[in-house]
GUVO-611196 format. One record per residue (C-alpha): residue number from 1; residue in one letter; z, y, x. Coordinates in nm, 4 decimals. Layout:
N
NUM; A; Z; Y; X
...
//
This chain:
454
1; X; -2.8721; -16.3185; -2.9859
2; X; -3.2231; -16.4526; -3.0030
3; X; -3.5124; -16.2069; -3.0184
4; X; -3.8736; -16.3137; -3.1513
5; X; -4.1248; -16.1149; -2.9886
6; X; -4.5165; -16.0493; -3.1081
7; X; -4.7741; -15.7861; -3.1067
8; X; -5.1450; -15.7650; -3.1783
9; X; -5.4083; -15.8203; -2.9079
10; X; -5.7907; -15.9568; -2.8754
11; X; -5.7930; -16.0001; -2.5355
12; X; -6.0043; -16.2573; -2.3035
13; X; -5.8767; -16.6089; -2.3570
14; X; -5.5527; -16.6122; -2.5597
15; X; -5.5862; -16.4929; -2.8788
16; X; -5.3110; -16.6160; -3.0905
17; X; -5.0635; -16.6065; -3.3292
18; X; -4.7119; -16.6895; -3.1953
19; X; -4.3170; -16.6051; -3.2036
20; X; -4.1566; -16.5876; -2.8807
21; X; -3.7581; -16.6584; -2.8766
22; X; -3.5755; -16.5512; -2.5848
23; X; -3.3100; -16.3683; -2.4862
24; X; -3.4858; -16.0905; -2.2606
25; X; -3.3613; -15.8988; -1.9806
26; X; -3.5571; -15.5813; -1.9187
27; X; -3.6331; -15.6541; -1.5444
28; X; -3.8288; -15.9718; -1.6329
29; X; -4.0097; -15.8386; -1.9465
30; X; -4.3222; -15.6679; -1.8689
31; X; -4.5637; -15.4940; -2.1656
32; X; -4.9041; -15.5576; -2.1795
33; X; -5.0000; -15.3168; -2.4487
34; X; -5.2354; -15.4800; -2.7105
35; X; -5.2385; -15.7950; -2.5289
36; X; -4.9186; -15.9592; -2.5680
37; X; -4.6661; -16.0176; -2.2923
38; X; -4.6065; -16.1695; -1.9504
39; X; -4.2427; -16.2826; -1.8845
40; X; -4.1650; -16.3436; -1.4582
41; X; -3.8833; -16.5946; -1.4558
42; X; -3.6060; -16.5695; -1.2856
43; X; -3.6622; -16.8193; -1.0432
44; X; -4.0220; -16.6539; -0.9769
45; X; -3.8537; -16.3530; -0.8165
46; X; -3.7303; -16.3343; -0.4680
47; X; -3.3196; -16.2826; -0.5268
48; X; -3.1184; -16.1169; -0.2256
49; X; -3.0179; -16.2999; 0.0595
50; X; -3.3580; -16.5025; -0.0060
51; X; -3.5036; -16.4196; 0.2943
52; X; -3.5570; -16.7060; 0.5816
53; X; -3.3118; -16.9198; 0.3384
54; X; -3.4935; -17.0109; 0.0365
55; X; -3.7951; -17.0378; -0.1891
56; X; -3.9194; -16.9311; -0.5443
57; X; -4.1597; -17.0311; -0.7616
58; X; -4.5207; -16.8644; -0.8209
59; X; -4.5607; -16.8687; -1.2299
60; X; -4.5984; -16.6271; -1.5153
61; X; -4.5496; -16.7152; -1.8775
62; X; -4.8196; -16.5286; -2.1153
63; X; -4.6807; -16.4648; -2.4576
64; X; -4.9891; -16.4319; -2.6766
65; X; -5.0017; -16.1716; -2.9052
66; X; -5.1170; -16.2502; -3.3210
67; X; -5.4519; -16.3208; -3.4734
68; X; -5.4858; -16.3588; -3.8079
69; X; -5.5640; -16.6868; -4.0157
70; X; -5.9299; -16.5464; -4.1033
71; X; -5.9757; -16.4050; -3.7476
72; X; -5.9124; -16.7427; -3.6160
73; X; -6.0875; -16.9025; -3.8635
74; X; -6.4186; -16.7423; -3.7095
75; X; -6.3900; -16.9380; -3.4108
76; X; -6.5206; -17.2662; -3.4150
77; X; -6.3124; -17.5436; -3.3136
78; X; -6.4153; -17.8560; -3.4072
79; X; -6.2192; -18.2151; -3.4466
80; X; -6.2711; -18.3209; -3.0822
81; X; -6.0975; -18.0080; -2.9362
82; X; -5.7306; -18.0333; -2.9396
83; X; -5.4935; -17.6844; -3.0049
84; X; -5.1315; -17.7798; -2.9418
85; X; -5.0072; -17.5140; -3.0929
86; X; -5.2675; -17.3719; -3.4252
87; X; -5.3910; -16.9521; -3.4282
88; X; -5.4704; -16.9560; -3.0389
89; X; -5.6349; -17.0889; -2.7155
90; X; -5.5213; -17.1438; -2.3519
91; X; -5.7689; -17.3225; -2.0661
92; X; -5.7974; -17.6980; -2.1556
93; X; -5.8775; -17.9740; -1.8910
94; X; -6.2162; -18.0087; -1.9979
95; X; -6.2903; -17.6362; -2.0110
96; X; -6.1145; -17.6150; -1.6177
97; X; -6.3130; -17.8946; -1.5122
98; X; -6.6182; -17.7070; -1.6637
99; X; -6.5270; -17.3713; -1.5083
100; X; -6.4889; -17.5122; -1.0847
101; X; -6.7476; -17.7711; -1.1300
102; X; -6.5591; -18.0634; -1.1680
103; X; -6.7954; -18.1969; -1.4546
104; X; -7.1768; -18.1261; -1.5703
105; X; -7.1224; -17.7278; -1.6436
106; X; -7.1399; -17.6850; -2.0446
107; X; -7.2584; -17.3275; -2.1452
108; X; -6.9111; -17.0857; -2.1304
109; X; -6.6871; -17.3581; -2.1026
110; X; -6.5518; -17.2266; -2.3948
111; X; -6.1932; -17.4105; -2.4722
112; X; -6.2690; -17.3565; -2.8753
113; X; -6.5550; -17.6035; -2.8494
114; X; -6.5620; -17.7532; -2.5534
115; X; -6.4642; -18.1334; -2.6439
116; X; -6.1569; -18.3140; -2.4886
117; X; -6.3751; -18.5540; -2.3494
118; X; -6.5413; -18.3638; -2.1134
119; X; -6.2335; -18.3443; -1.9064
120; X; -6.2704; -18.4869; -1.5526
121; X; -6.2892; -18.8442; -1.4118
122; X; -6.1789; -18.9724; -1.0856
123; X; -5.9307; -18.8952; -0.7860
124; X; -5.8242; -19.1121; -0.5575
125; X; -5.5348; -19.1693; -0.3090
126; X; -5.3022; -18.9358; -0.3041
127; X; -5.1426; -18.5959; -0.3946
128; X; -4.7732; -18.4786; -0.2940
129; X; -4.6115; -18.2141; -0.5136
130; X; -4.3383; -18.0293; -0.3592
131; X; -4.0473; -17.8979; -0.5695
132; X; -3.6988; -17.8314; -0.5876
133; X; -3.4345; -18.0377; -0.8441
134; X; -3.5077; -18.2853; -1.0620
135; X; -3.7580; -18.2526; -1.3769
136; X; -3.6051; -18.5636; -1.5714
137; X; -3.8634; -18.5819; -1.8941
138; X; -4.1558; -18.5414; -1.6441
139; X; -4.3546; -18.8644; -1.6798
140; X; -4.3263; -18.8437; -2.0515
141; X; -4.4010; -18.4813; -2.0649
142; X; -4.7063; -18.5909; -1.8588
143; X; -4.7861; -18.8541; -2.1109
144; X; -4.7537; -18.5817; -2.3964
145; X; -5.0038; -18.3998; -2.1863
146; X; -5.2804; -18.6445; -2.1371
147; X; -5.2537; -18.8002; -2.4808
148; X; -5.3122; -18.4443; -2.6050
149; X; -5.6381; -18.3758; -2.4492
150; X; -5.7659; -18.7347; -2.3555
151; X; -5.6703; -18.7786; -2.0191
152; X; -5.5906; -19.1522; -1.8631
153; X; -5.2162; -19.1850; -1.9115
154; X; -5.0153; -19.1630; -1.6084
155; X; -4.8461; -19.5248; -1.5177
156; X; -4.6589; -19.6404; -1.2071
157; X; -4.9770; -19.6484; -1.0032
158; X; -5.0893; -19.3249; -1.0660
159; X; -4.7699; -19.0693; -1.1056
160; X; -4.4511; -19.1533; -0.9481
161; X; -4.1058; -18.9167; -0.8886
162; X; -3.9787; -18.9429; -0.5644
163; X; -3.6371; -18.8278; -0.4677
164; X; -3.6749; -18.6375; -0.0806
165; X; -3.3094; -18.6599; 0.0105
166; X; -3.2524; -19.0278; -0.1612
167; X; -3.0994; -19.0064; -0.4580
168; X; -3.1687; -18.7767; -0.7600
169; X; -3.1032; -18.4093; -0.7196
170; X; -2.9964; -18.3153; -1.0596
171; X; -3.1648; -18.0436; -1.2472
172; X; -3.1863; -17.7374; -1.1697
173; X; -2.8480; -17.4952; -1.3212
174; X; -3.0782; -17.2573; -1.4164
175; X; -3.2608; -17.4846; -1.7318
176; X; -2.9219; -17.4996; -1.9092
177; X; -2.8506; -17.1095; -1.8345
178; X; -3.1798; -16.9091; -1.8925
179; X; -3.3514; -17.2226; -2.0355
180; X; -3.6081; -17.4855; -1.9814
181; X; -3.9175; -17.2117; -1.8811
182; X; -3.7167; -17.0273; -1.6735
183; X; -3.6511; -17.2677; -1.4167
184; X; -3.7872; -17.5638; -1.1599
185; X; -3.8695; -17.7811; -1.3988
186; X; -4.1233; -17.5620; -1.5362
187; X; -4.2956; -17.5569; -1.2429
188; X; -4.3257; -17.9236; -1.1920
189; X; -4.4407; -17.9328; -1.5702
190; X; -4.7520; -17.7138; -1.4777
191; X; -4.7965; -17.8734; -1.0946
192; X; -4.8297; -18.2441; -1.2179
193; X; -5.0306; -18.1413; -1.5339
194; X; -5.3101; -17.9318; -1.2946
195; X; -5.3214; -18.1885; -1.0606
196; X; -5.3724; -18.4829; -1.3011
197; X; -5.5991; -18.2634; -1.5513
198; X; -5.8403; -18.2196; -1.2550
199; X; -5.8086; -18.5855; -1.0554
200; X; -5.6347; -18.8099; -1.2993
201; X; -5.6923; -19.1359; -1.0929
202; X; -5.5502; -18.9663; -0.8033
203; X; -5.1733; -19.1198; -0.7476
204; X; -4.9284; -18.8206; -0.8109
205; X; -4.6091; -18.7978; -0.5914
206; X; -4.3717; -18.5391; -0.7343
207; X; -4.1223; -18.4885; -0.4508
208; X; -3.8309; -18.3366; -0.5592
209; X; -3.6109; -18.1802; -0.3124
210; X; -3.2164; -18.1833; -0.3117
211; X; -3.2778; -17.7561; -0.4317
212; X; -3.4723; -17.4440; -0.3133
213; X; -3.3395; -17.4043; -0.0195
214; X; -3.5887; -17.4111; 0.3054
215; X; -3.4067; -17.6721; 0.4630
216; X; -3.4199; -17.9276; 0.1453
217; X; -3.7807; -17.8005; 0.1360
218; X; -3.8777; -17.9296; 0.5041
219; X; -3.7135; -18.2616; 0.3989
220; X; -3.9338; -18.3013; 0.0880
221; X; -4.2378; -18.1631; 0.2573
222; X; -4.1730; -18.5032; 0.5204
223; X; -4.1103; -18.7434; 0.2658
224; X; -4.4591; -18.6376; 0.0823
225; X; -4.6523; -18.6347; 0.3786
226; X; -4.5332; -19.0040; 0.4714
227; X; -4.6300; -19.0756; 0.0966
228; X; -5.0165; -18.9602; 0.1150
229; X; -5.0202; -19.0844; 0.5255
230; X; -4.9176; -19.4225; 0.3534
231; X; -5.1768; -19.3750; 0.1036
232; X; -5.4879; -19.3471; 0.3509
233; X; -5.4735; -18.9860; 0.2985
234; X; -5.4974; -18.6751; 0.0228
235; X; -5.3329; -18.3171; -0.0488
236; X; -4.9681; -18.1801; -0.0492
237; X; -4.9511; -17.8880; -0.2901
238; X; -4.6385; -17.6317; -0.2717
239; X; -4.6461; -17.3522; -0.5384
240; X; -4.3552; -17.1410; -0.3923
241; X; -4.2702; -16.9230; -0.1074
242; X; -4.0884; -16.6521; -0.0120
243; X; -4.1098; -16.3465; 0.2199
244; X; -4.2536; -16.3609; 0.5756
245; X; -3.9874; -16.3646; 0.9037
246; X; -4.0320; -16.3144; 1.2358
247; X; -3.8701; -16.7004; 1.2708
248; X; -4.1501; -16.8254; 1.0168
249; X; -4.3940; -16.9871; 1.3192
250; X; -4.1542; -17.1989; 1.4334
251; X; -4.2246; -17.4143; 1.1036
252; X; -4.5685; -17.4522; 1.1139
253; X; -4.5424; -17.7460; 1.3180
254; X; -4.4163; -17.9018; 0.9405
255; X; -4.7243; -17.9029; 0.7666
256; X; -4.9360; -18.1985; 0.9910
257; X; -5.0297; -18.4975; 0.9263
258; X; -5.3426; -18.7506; 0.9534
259; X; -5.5611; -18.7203; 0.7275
260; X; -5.3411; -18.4329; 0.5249
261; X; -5.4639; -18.1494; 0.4151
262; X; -5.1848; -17.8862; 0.2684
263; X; -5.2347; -17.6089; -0.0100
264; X; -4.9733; -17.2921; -0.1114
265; X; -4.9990; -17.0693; -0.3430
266; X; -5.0129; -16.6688; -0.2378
267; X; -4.7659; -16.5549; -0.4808
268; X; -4.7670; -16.2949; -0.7952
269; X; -4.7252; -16.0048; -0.6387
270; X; -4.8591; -15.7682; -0.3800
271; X; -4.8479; -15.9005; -0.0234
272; X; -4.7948; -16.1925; 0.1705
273; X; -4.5725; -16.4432; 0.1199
274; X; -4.4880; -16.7988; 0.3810
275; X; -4.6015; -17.0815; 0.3999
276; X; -4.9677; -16.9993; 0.2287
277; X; -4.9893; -16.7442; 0.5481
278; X; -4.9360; -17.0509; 0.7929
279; X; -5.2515; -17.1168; 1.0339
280; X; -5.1868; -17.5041; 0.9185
281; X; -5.1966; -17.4325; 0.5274
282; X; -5.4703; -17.3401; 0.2643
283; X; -5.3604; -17.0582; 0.0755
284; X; -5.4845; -17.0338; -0.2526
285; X; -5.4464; -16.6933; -0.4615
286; X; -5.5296; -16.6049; -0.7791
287; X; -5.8487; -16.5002; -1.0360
288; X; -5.8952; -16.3962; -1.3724
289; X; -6.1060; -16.5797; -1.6244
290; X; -6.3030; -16.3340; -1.8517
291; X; -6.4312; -16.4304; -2.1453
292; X; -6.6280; -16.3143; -2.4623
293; X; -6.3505; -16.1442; -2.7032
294; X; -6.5456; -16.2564; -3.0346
295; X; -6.6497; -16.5991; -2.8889
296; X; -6.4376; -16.7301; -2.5710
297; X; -6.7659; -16.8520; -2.3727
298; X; -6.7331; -16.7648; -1.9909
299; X; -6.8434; -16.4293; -1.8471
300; X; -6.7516; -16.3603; -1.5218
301; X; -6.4415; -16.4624; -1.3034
302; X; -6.2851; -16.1307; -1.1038
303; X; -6.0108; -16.0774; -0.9449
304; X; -5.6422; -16.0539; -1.0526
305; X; -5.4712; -15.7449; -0.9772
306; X; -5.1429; -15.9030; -0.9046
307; X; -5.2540; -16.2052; -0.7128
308; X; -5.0934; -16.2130; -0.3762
309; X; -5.3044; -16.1267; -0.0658
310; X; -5.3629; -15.9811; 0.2861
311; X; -5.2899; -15.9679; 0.6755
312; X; -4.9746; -16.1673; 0.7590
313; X; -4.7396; -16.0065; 1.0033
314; X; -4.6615; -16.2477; 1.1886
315; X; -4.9468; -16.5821; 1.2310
316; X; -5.2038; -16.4699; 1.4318
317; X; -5.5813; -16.5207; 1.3489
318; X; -5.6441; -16.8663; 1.3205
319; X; -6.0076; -17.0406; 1.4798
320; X; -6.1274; -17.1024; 1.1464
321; X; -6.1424; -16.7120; 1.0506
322; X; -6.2804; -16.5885; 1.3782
323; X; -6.6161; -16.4872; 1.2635
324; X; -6.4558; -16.3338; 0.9374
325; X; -6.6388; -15.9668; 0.9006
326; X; -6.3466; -15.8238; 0.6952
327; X; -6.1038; -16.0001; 0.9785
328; X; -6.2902; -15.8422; 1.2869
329; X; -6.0894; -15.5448; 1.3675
330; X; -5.7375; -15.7629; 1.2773
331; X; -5.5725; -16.0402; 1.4959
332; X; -5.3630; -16.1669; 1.2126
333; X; -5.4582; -16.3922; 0.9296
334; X; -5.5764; -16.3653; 0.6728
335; X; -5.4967; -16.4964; 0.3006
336; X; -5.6086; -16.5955; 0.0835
337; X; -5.8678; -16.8739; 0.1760
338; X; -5.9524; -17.0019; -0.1754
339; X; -5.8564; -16.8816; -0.5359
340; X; -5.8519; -16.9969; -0.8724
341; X; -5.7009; -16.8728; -1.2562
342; X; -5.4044; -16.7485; -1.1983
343; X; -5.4044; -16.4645; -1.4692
344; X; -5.1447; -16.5442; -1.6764
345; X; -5.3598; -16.3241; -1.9561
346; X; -5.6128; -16.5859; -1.9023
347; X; -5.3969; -16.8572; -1.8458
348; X; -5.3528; -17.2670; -1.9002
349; X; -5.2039; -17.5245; -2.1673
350; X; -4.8289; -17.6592; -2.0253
351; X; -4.6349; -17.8903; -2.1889
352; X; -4.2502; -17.8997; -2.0799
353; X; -4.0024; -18.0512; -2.3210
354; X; -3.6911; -18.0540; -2.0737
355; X; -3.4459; -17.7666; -2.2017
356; X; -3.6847; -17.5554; -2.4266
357; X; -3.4970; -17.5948; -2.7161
358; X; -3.1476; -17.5788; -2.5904
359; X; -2.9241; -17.2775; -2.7008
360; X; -3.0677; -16.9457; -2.6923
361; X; -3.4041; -17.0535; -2.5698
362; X; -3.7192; -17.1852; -2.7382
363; X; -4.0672; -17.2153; -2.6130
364; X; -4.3494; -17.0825; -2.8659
365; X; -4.2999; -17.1256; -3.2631
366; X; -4.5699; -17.2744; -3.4886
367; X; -4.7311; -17.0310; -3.6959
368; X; -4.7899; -17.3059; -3.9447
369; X; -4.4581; -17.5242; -3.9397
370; X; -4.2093; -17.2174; -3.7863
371; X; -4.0846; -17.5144; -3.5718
372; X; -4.0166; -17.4777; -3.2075
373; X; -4.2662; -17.6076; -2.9895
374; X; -4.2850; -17.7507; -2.6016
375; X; -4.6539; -17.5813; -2.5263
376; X; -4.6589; -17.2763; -2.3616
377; X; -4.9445; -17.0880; -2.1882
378; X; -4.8535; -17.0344; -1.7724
379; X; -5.0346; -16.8209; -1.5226
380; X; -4.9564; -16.7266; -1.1681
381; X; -5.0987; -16.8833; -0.8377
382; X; -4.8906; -17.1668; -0.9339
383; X; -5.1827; -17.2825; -1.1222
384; X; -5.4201; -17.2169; -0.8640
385; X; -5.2815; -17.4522; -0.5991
386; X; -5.2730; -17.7656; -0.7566
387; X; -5.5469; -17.6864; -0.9357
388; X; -5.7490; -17.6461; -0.5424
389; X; -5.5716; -17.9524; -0.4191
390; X; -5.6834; -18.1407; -0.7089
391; X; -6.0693; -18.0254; -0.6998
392; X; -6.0769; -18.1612; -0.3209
393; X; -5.9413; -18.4840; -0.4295
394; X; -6.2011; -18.4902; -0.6837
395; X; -6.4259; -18.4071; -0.4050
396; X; -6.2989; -18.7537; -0.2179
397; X; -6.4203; -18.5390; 0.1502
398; X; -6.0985; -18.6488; 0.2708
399; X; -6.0198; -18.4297; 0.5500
400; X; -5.8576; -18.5196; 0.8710
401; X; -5.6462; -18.2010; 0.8758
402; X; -5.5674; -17.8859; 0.7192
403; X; -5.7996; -17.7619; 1.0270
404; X; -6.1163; -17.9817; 0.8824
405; X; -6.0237; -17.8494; 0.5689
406; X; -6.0667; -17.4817; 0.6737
407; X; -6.3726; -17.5554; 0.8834
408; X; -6.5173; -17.7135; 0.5739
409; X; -6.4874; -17.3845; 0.3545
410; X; -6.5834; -17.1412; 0.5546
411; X; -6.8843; -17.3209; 0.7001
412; X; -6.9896; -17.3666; 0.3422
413; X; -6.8222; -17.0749; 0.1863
414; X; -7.1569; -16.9099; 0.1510
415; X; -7.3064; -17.1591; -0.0244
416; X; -7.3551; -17.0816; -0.4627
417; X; -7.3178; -17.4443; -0.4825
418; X; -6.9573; -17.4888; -0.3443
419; X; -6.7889; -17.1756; -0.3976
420; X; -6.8166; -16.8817; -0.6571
421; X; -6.7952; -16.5521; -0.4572
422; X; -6.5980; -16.2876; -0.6790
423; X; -6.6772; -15.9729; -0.5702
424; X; -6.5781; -15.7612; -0.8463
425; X; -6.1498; -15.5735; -0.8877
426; X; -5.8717; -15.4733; -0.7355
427; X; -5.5588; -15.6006; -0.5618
428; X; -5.3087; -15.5489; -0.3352
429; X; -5.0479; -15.2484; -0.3161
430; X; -5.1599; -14.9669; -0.4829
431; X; -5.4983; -15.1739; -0.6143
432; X; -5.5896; -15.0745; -0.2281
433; X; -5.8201; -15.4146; -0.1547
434; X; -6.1614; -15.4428; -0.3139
435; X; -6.3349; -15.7471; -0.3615
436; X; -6.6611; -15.8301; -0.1923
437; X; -6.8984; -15.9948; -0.0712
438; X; -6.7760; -16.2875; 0.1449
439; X; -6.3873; -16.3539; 0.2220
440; X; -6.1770; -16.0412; 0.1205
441; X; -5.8302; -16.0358; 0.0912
442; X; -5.7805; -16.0843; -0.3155
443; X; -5.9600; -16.3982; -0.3432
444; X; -6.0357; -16.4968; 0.0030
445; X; -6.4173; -16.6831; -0.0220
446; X; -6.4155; -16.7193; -0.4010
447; X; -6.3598; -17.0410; -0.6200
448; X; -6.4391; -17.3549; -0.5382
449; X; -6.6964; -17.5072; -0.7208
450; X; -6.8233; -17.8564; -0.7245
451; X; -6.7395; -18.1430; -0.4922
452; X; -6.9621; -17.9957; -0.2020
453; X; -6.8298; -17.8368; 0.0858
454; X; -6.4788; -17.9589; 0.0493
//
């Protein structure tokens, strides 16, 4: 039985009128009260026997609560700013690039006025995109995606799928059975759309491994390294994990390579999660995008409450965090390094046509038309880590290593210029971090901004 969902809300970003279908289990429907709904899919929660064994993803789905016609009618939102989906707003390209520097800063970087051109430019060599089972509509979903807000069109030079284990791993069984946003091919939907919305002449590798499992994983996590190697260098991006093991340094030795640097996100929830926690990795967690509730400019960015975060318990402090205050008394490391949106309340544009409308399941209904639609709005530190890897490719710095990488951002992690410092919420189990300032453990040294110090 299918179940439309909507409530009232004015909050932040995503003000909106929308029907939700979905059949909805209670364990992955969570109430934001006057300000609509996250969902956490399925395959965005550890299941048991995960441990050691296999990965899930790091995304949230917002489901934005209504606005009225007249309501949204005193926004302005002129011809040059696209809205998939009419009544409400998500973070645009342009107004991403506006928020981390990417572009000339506009005023706010208000999505509801902020024009499609004013999306970034450039990129170069390569980035990898780790992920598990095939997304089969994902160059034309990327297409839909560009088109929509101006971006270069991916072609064979720029965005290619690459199969890790040699021959096409089929989609993931979860698409047909909870449907197409509750599975894999969601998150390759929002990984390839980050990463091209921020570097869109950068050449996009989306490796897809033979499944989830950490041994398919390793195998695509090769195959994309040989892919930017072969490319004279660039990012891999991996926007899963899973719990931490007392086995887990034994596979840091995977993420090397010349002239590679690697990114992970640091999960949706409390704690620590592997491979962001590895010495050789990036981890990038999650922030929340505040903006004015009557006119959508920028305010502030803070932290996000459910961002993941901390001291690992197994990688010891790495070289790069030695002179870390907030480290001084620990000899583990810390995450995360970097952060970016990942408040699913404040969250991004995704188009993913593979599955949506199959069955039971439907993405987000058109106020106008009531006709399904393939936009949704996704949060989670799934955003965040393509959405890093992407800015340093925009940066074109380059680094030899991971190690550079690190040495880059905290040398310059001080710096207004390069990084935002967000020194204001909570995170953590029971809210028990603080932000402040310099590198704390909900957003590590702030945002990046810019192409300096990258």
């Amino acid at each position: 039985m299918k179940r439309a969902i909507s409530a009232t809300c004015f909050l932040s970003l995503a003000a909106c009128t929308v029907l939700y279908a979905q059949q909805v289990d209670n364990d992955l429907y969570q109430s934001r009260p006057g300000s609509g709904h996250v969902i956490t899919p399925h395959v965005s929660t550890a299941q048991p026997g995960d441990l050691g064994k296999r990965m899930h993803t790091s995304y949230k789905i917002f489901i934005p609560a209504t606005m009225t016609k007249e309501q949204y009618a005193s926004f302005e939102h002129p011809a040059t700013v696209a809205e998939p989906v009419p009544y409400y707003y998500a973070e645009t390209p342009a107004s991403l690039a506006c928020l981390y520097g990417a572009v000339t800063v506009t005023t706010g970087c208000n999505p509801a006025t902020l024009a499609n051109s004013k999306h970034a430019t450039g990129g170069s060599k390569a980035i990898a995109i780790v992920d598990a089972y095939d997304y089969p509509t994902a160059l034309a979903d990327l297409k839909v995606y560009s088109s929509t807000f101006g971006l270069a069109a991916p072609t064979s030079s720029t965005f290619t799928v690459v199969y890790a284990g040699g021959s096409n791993p089929g989609a993931d069984p979860n698409c047909s059975y909870y449907g197409g946003w509750d599975c894999w091919a969601s998150e390759e939907a929002l990984d390839i759309e980050m990463a091209h919305a921020i570097a869109p002449s950068a050449h996009i590798y989306l490796v897809e491994a033979a499944s989830s499992y950490n041994s398919d994983l390793f195998v695509a996590i090769k195959k994309a390294i040989s892919l930017v190697v072969s490319a004279g260098g660039g990012e891999v991006t991996m926007s899963w994990g899973g719990s931490e093991g007392s086995d887990e340094t034994a596979y840091d030795s995977y993420f090397t390579g010349k002239n590679v640097v690697f990114f992970a996100s640091t999960g949706d929830s409390e704690g620590t999660i592997y491979p962001s926690v590895s010495p050789n990795v990036v981890a990038v967690g999650g922030t929340t995008i505040t903006r004015n509730p009557s006119t959508l400019a920028f305010e502030k960015e803070i932290t996000w409450e459910d961002g993941g975060g901390g001291l690992s318990s197994y990688e010891a402090k790495p070289t790069f965090q030695k002179s870390v205050s907030a480290l001084s008394s620990s000899s583990y490391r810390g995450v995360p390094d970097v952060a970016a949106v990942g408040n699913p309340n404040t969250g991004v544009w995704v188009y993913d046509s593979y599955e949506t409308n199959v069955g039971e399941y439907y993405c987000l209904e058109n106020y106008d038309t009531d006709a399904g639609t393939n936009w949704c709005i996704f949060g989670g530190t799934s955003v965040a880590s393509p959405l890093t890897a992407a800015l340093v490719n925009h940066a074109k710095s380059f680094a030899a290593s991971t190690a550079a990488e690190e040495s880059l951002i905290y040398t310059n992690a001080t710096k207004t210029a390069d990084y935002r410092d967000v020194t204001y919420g909570v995170c953590g189990y029971y809210d028990g971090w603080f932000a402040a300032t310099g590198w704390d453990p909900c957003t590590g040294n702030g945002a990046p901004l810019g192409s300096g110090g990258k």
